[in-house]
ROLUMTOR-669811 format. One record per residue (C-alpha): residue in three letters; x, z, y. Coordinates in steps of 0.05 Angstrom, whole numbers, plus 32768, in hexadecimal, padded with zeros to 4 digits. Example, Ala and Ser with C-alpha at 12.3 -4.5 7.8 and 13.67 -1.06 7.14 Angstrom:
ALA80F6809C7FA6;SER8111808F7FEB;
This chain:
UNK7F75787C8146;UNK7F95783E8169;UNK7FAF780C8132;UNK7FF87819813F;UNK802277CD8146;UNK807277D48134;UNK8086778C814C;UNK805F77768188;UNK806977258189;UNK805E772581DD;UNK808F775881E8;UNK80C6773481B2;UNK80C076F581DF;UNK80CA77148222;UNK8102773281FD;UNK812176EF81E6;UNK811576C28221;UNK813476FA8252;UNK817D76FC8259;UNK819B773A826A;UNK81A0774682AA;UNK81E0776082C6;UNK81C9778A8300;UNK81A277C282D4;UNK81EA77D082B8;UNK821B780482D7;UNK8255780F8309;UNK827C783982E1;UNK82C7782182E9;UNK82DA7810829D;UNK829277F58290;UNK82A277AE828B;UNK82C6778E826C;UNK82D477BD823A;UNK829677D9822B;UNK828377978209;UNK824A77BF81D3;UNK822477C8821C;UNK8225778F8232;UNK824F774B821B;UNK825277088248;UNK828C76F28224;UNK82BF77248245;UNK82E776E38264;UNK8314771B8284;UNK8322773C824A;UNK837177418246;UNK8374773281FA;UNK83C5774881F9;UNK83B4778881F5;UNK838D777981B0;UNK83CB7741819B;UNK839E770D81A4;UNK83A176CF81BB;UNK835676BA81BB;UNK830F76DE81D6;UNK82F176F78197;UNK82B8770581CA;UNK827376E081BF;UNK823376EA8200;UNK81FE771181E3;UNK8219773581AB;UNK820F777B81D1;UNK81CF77A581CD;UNK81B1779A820C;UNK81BF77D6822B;UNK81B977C08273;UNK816D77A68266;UNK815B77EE824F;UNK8173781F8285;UNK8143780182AA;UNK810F78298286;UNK813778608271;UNK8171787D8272;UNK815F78AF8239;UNK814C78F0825F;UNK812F792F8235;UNK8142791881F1;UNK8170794A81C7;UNK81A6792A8190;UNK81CF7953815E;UNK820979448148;UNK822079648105;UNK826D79588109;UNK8297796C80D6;UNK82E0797A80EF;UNK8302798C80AD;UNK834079B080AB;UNK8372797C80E2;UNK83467994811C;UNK832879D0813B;UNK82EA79D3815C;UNK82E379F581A5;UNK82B37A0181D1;UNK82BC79D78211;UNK82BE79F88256;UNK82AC79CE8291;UNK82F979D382AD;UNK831B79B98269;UNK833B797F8277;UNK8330796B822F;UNK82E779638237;UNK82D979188264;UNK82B57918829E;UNK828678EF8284;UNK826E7911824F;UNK8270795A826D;UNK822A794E828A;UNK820879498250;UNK82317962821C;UNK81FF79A88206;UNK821079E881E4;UNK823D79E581A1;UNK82267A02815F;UNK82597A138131;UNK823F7A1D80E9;UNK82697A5680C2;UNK82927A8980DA;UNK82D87A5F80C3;UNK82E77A408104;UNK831B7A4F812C;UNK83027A37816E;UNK83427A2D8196;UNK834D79DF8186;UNK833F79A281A4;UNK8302796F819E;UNK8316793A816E;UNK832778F08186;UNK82F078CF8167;UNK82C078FC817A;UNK82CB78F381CB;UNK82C778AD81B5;UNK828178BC8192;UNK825D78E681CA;UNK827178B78201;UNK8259787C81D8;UNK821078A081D6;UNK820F78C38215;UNK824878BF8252;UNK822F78C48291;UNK821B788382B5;UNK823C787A82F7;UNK826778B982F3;UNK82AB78A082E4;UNK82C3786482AB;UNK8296785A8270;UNK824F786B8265;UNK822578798229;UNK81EA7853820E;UNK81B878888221;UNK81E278A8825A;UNK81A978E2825C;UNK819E78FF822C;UNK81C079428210;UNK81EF793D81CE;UNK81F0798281A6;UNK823179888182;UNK822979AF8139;UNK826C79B5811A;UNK827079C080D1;UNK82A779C880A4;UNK829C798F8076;UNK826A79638054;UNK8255799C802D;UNK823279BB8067;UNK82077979807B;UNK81C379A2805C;UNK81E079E3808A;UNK81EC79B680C2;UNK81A7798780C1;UNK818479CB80C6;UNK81A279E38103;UNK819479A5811D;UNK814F79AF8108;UNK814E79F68127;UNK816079EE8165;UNK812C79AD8179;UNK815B79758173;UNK8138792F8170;UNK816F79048155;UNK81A2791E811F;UNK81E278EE8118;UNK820078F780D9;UNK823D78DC80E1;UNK826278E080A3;UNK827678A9806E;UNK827F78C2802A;UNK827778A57FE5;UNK827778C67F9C;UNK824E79017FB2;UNK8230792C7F74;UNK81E6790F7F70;UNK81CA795C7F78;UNK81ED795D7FC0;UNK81D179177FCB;UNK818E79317FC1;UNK819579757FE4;UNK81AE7955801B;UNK816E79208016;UNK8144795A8011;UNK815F79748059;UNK814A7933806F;UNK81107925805C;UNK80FF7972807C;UNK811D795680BF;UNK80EC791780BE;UNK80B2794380A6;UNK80BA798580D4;UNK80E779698103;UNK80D079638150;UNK8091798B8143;UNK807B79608107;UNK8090791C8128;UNK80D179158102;UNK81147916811B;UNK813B78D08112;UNK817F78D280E8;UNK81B278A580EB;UNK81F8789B80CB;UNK8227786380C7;UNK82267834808B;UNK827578458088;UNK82B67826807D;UNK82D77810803A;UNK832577F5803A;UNK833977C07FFD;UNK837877D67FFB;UNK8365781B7FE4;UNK836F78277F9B;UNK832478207F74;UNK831178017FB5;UNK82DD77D57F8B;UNK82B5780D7F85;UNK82AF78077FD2;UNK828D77BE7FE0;UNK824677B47FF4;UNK824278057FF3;UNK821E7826802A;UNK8242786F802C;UNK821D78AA802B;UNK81F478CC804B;UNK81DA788A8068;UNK81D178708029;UNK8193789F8028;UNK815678758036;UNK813B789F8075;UNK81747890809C;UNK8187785E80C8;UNK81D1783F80AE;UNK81EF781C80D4;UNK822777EB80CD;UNK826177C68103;UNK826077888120;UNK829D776B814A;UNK829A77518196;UNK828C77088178;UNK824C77248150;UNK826D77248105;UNK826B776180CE;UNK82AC778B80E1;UNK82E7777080B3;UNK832C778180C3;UNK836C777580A4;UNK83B1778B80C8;UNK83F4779280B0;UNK841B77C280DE;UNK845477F580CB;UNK8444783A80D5;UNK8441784B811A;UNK8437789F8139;UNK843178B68181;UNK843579028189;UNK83FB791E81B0;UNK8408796481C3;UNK83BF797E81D1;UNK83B879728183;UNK83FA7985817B;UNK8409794E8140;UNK841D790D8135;UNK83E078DF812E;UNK83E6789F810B;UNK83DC785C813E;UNK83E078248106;UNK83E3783080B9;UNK840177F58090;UNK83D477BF8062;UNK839A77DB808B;UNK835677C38080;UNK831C77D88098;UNK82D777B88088;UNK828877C9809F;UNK826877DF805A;UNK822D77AE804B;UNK81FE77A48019;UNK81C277D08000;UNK81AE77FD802B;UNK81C777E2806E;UNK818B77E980A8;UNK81B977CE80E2;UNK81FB77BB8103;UNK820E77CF814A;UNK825577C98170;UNK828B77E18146;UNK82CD77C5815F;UNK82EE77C48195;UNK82CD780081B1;UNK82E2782481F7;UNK82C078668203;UNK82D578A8821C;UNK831A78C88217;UNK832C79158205;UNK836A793B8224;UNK8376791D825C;UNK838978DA8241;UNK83827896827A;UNK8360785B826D;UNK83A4783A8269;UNK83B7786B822B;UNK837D785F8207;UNK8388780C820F;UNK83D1781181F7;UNK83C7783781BF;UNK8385783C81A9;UNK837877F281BC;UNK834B77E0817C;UNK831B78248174;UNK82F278038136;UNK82B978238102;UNK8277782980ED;UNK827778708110;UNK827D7852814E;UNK824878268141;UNK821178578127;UNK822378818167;UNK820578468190;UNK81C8784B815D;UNK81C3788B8178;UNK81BF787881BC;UNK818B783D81B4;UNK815E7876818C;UNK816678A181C4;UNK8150786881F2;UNK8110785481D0;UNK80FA789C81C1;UNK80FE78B38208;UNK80CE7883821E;UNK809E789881ED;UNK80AC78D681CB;UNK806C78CC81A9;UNK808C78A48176;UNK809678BE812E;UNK80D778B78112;UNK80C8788680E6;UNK809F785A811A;UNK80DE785C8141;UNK810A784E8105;UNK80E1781480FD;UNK80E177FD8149;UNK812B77F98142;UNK813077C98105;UNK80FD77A4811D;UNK811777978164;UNK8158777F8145;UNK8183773D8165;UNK81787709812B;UNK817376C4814D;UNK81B476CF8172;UNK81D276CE812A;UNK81C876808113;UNK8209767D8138;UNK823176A38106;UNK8205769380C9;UNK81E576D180B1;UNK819E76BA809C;UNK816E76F4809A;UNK814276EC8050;UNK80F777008055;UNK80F7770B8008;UNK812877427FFA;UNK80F877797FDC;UNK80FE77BD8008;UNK812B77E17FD8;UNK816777B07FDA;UNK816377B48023;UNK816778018021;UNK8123780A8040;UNK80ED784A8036;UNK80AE78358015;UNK808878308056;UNK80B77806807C;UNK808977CF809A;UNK80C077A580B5;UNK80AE776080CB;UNK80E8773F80C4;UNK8123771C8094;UNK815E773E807D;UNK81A777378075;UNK81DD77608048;UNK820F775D8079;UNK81F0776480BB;UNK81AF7792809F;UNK8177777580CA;UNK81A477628106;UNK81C677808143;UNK819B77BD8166;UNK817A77A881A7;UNK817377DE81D4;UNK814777BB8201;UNK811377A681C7;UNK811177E781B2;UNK8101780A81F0;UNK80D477CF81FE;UNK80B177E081BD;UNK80AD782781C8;UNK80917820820D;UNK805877F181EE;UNK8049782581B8;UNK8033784F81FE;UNK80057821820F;UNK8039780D8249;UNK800D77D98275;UNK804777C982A6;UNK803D77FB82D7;UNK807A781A82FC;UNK8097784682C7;UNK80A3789382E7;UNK80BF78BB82AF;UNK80F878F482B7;UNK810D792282EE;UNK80F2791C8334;UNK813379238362;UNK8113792183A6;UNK80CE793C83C5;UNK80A478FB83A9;UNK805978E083B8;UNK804378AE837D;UNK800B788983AA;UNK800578518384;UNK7FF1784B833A;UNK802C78588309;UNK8034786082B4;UNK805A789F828C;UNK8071789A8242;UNK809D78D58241;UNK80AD79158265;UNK80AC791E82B6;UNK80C3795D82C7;UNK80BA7971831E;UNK80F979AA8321;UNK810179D8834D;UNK810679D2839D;UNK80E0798B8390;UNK809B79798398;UNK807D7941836E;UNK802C792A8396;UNK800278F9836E;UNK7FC578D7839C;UNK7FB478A08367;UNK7FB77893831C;UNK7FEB78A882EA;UNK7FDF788282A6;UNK800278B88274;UNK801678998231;UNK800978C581E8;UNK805578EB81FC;UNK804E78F68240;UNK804F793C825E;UNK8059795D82A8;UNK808B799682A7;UNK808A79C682EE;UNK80C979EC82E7;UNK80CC7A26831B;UNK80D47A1D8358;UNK80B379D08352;UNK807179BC8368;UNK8039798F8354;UNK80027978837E;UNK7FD1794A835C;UNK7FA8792F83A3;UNK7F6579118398;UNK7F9478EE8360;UNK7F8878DE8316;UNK7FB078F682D1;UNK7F8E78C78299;UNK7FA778B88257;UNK7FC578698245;UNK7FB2785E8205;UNK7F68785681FF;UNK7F59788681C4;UNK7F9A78AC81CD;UNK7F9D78F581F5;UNK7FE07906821A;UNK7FFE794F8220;UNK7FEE79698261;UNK8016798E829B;UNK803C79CA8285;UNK804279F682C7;UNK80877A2282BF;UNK80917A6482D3;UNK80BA7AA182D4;UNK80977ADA82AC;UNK80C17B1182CF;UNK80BF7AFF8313;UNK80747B048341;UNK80547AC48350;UNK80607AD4839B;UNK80857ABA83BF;UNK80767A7A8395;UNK80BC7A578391;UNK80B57A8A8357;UNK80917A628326;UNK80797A288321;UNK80397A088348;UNK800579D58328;UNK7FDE79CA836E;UNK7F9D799C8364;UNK7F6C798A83A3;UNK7F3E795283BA;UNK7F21793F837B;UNK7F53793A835A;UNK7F4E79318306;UNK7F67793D82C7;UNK7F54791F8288;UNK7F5F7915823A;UNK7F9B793A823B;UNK7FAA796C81F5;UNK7FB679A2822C;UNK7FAA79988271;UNK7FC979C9828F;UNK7FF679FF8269;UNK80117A3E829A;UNK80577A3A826D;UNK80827A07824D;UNK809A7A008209;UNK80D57A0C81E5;UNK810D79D381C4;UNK80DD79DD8181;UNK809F79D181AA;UNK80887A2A81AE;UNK806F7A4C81DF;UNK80AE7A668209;UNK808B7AAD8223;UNK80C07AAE8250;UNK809F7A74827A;UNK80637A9A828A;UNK80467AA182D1;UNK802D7A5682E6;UNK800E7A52831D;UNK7FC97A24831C;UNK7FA27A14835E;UNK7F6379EC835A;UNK7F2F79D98390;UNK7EFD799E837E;UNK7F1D798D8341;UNK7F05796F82FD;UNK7F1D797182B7;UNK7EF47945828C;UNK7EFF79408241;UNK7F44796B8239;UNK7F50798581EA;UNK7F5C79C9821A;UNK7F5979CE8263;UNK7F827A0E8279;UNK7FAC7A398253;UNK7FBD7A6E826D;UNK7FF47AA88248;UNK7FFA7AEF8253;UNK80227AF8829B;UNK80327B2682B9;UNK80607B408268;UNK80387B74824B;UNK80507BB8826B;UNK805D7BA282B2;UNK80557BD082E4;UNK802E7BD0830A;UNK80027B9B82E9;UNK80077B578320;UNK7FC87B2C832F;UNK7FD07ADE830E;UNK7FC77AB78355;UNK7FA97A7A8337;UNK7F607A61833D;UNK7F327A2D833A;UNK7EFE7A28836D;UNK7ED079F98398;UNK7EAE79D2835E;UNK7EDF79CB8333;UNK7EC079A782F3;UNK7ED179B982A9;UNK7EA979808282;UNK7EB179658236;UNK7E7F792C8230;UNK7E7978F781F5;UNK7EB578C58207;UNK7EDE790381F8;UNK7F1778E281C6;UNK7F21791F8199;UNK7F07790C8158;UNK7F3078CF8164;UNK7F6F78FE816B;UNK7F5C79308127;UNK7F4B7963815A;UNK7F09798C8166;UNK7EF479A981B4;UNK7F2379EA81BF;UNK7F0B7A0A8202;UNK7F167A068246;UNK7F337A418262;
């Protein structure tokens, strides 16, 4: 197998010597300034009255590069559950596309809402914090005011009761195909047999999880106060659950690129909000609020002064008056989030723990001699929190973990982990009838939907994660062109040809049409073409059945499997429908000895 590299020294450099550039960012109104975690110049326009200030806390370059990455991606296909707990002060509800307590920027990609239990009463109201949470991962880009990290990909609210239903909770999660599972709780004290139960779950996630790959977990380090009574039990504590070693914890950083440490004296101030129907508290008094550090800590992202999206019906103008100085490492694990959705889009590939370690390797660190964190190289792997395996390259610190997550690294890393060679990069959803006529590179997922056509006349380099999805109704015509793996000793997935299992496959628009002419090839792909698609948990959906495949002078050289083919029309139709697919004209079928599948664990299957 290909010697897999974590920390690629080329792509670190381009990294470092590039300065973000400004015009991948976004024209959503409320953007900048105050979505500083996105991108931070300074902020020179910042009006610090509304914080009380009289100085820019603001320092260029403490943001995560977000701008850099959309270039690549924006993080289309990937799937993240959230296991919320809500508690007894609010109620859970599932949001319909009129509610006005639901933003417009989130709407798009907020998914279907699990609710574990039968306690709920589902006729509340989504919780403050958690509007703040899904618009920090995944608001729309250039829909309205703010937009996520990875503005899409779909966010899979699980509510649970409390903490005691995190095992309950990770396996819905697990169940329904997430790839990411934020965890974003911060408790402490825990029995040690829940501890390990909930461990246990974990470890399942990052050993079943996205068909064996692993999903990624992440929770925030958490907050401790001093002035709480036995508050000593608090410092240099990373809270559970992301005290677990799997997970990613992550802690807060301010605009100016220092561990989150805040101490305010205000009297007790309330505003009455009537879609919650209570008081809620704007300023408590003696309040501190600091980042936990210490053993444990993996990384530190934006985690005050946040802006994101607002529930109810609340204007920008609300939310700056009175909830001027959003702060906590919840907030800054939920752009975590966002920066793993980023990287495993491009190559969805990736283990979890090869994209655990992507992320604290592509880390900011040199930006930090400013503020005079020094990263160690000698702190064994268990003061630093990490799993056994953890081959990071790199110092670290007990405040800052091993720096401030770089979205652009990561995805740069990921990409290189495809075998990227610099080639226009073509994954997601084709939007328009297309023609690729030059050569062009896939990591991920392109999917043709349906009233488009997607024509290929040259080469399409296909990285390990990369697959062609034909949803009915779309159409795929491979011309004299080329499907070819990146990776020199690595296969891809193959084209997975959608259909409708109860409808005929005439007229066409029915199903969905793999069309391939002139020559055109196919080659080391796991499956090179599949009449179906899969399932969120990677099955056969049955459902899908009724592909339609038309081949004249085509070749498929050294595929794992060339065709398959599932039962279509559903067993009991009547009366029984002819499958109008074929293969004809010297079309080739050839497995010769450059085939890579001992490479890939794998022995010849067939080829129809």
């Amino acid at each position: 197998m290909r010697k897999i590299t974590f920390f690629i020294v080329a792509f670190m450099a381009l990294v470092a010597l590039r300065a973000q550039n400004k015009s991948y960012c976004t024209t959503d109104s409320l953007f900048y300034p105050w979505q500083w975690g996105l991108y931070n110049d300074g902020q020179q326009v910042l009006p610090y009255n509304k914080f009380g200030l009289s100085t820019n806390p603001f320092t260029a370059g403490f943001d995560i590069s977000a701008c850099d990455a959309w270039q690549y991606t924006e993080g289309e296909e990937i799937k993240i559950g959230i296991v919320y707990c809500f508690g007894l002060m609010f109620k859970p509800y599932n949001p319909q596309p009129s509610d006005t307590c639901v933003p417009l920027d989130i709407k798009e990609n907020l998914q279907e809402i699990t609710f574990v239990g039968n306690t709920f009463n589902n006729d509340g109201t989504l919780a403050f914090e958690q509007v703040l949470q899904y618009g920090i991962i995944a608001a729309s880009r250039n829909n309205s005011e703010y937009v996520g990290v990875a503005p899409k990909c779909k966010i899979y609210p699980i509510y649970i009761k409390d903490t005691w239903a995190i095992p309950q909770g990770i396996d819905v999660a697990l169940n329904k195909g997430m790839d990411i599972i934020y965890l974003p709780f911060q408790d402490q004290n825990m029995p040690s047999s829940f501890i390990d139960s909930v461990a246990s779950k974990i470890q399942k996630a990052q050993t079943v999880g996205r068909n064996g790959k692993g999903c990624v977990i992440i929770s925030p380090a958490g907050d401790y106060n001093p002035s709480e009574p036995n508050s000593s039990l608090s410092y240099n504590y990373v809270r559970f659950p992301a005290s677990i070693p799997q997970v990613i914890s992550v802690g807060g950083i301010n605009p100016g690129g220092t561990r989150v440490q805040i101490v305010k004296t205000f009297h007790q101030m309330y505003k009455y909000d009537p879609h919650f129907g209570i008081y809620l508290p704007l300023f408590m008094d003696n309040y501190h609020r600091h980042s936990c550090y210490g053993n444990g800590l993996c990384v530190v992202a934006p985690g005050e002064y946040i802006y994101s999206t607002l529930s109810c019906g609340k204007n920008p103008n609300d939310y700056l008056d009175s909830w001027s100085r959003k702060y906590g490492t919840q907030f800054a694990a939920a752009y975590v989030v966002g920066v793993a959705a980023l990287g495993l889009s491009v190559n969805p590939s990736l283990t979890a723990e090869q994209l655990r370690t992507i992320i604290l390797s592509s880390c900011k660190q040199s930006i930090y001699s400013i503020n005079f964190y020094f990263f160690d190289d000698n702190i064994p792997i268990e003061e630093r929190g990490g799993i056994d395996s953890d081959p990071i390259e790199k110092g670290w610190n007990d405040q800052i973990g091993y720096g401030l997550v770089d979205a652009h690294a990561t995805v740069l890393a990921a990409l290189e982990m495809s075998c990227y060679n610099g080639l226009p990069i073509v994954n997601g959803k084709i939007t328009q009838n297309t023609t690729w006529s030059t050569s062009v590179f896939a990591s991920s997922i392109i999917t043709v939907p349906n009233g488009f056509t997607l024509t290929i006349t040259n080469t399409v380099l296909l990285g390990p994660g990369a697959k062609i999805i034909v949803e009915p109704g779309g159409k795929l015509i491979v011309d004299g062109g080329t499907l070819t793996n990146a990776c020199e000793d690595e296969m891809w997935q193959g084209i997975f040809v959608g259909g409708n299992a109860n409808l005929p496959q005439k007229p066409e628009s029915n199903q969905g049409v793999l069309e391939l002419k002139n020559g055109a090839i196919i080659e080391n792909a796991r499956t090179a073409i599949a009449t179906y698609t899969l399932d969120a948990i990677g099955n056969i959906n049955y459902a899908t059945a009724g592909g339609i495949v038309k081949a004249d002078n085509a070749t498929f050289l050294n595929n794992l499997k060339t065709v398959d083919f599932i039962p279509y029309p559903p067993a009991g139709t009547n009366p029984v429908l002819p499958n109008v697919s074929y293969f004809i004209n010297k079309c080739h079928f050839t497995v010769d000895n450059a085939n890579l599948f001992a490479l890939n664990n794998n022995n010849f299957s067939c080829h129809i």
